[in-house]
N, C-alpha and C positions, 0 to 999 in steps of 0.2 A: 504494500500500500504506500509505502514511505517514498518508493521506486517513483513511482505514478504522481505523487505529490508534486516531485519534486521536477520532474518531467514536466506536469504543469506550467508550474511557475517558471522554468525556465523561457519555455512556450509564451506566458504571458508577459512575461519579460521583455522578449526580443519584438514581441507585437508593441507591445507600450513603447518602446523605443521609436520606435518605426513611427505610431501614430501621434508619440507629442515631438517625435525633432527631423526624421528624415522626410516624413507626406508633408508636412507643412512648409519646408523649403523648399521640396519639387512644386509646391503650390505657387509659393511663391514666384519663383523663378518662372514658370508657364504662365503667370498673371504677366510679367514682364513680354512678353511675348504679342502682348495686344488685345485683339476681337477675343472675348470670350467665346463668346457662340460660336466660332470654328476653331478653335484652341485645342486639338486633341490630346496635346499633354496633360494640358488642363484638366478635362473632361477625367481622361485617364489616371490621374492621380484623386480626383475628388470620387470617383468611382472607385479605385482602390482604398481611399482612408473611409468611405464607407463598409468596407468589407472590413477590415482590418477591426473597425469598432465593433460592428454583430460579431465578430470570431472574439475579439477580447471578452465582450460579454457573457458568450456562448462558455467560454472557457472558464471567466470567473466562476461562474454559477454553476459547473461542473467541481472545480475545484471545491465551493463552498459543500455541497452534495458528498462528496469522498472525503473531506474534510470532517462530517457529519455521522463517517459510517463507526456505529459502536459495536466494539469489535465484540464486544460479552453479549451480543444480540446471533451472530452468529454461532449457530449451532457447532458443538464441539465431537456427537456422534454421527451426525448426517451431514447430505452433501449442502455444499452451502460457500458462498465467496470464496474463491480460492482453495477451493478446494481440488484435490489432482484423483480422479476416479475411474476405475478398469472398468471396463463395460466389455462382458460378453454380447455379442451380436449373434441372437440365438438362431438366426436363418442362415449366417454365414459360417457357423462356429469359429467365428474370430475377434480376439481380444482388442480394444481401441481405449486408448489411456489419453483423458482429456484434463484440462485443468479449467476450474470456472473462476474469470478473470470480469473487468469491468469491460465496456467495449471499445474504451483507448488501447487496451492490450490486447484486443484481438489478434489472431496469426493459424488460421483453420490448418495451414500446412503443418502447424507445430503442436497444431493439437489443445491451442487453448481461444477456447469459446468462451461467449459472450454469455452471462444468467439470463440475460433476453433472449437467446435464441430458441428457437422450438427445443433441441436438444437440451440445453442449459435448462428451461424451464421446466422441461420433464425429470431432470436428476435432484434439482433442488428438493431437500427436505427429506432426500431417502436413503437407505441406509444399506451395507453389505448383507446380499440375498434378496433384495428387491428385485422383483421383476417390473417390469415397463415395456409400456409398447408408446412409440411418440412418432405423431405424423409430423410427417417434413418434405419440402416441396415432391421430393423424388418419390412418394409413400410410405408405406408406417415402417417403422425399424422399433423390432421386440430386442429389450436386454435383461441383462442382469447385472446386477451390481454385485463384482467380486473382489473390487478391493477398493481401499478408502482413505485417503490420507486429506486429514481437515487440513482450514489456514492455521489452526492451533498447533497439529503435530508438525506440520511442515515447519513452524516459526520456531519449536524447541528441538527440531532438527531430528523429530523421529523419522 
């Protein structure tokens, strides 16, 4: 989580930069330039320092949200935020080891899904020996849950 945090603010950092000193000289400078109305630096930069404000936003408020998450709320026998969990695939009989992450750290090739996902949302809360069947775009995938490692054991390094 600390990972992620900080990744943030890095993120909002370099945006805030950007939006109180580098957009407002390229403004400047493209006001210099003359006709607003056919100015397309202009245009270009006042259309970039609006992007740049909704993502600072978007970010704060992510931040504030992960900043929020109490970790004694996460279950410590079931699957749950960060949690890393074996899933037999009982049609395929084959084993998939996923880790449930926020959706900044998503990365499907590595195996770590979002708690929003169809999959993510069908593991949550369940515990080794669970069976599940959870539909996803492709059709339903039956498992079971055979092994478990919470954000708790992970973080005392079981």
């Amino acid at each position: 989580m600390d990972e992620l945090i900080k990744k943030l603010e890095a993120e909002i950092a370099a945006l805030d930069t950007e939006f109180r000193v580098e957009l407002p000289r390229e403004i400047l400078r493209a006001r210099e330039y003359g006709d607003l109305s056919e100015n397309a630096e202009y245009h270009a930069a006042k259309d970039r320092q609006a992007w740049v404000n909704a993502r600072l936003s978007q970010l704060k408020g992510r931040l504030r949200e992960i900043s929020m998450i109490d970790m004694s709320t996460i279950p410590k026998d079931r699957v749950g935020l960060g949690s890393k969990v074996t899933v037999l695939d009982t049609k395929k009989d084959e084993r998939i080891t996923y880790k449930l992450v926020t959706s900044e750290d998503v990365d499907v090739a590595k195996g770590l899904i979002s708690t929003a996902s169809p999959i993510g949302r069908g593991l949550l809360g369940k515990k080794v020996g669970d069976e599940i069947k959870i539909n996803i775009p492709g059709g339903a995938r039956e498992m079971e849950i055979v092994e478990l490692l919470t954000i708790h054991q992970l973080a005392a390094g079981s």
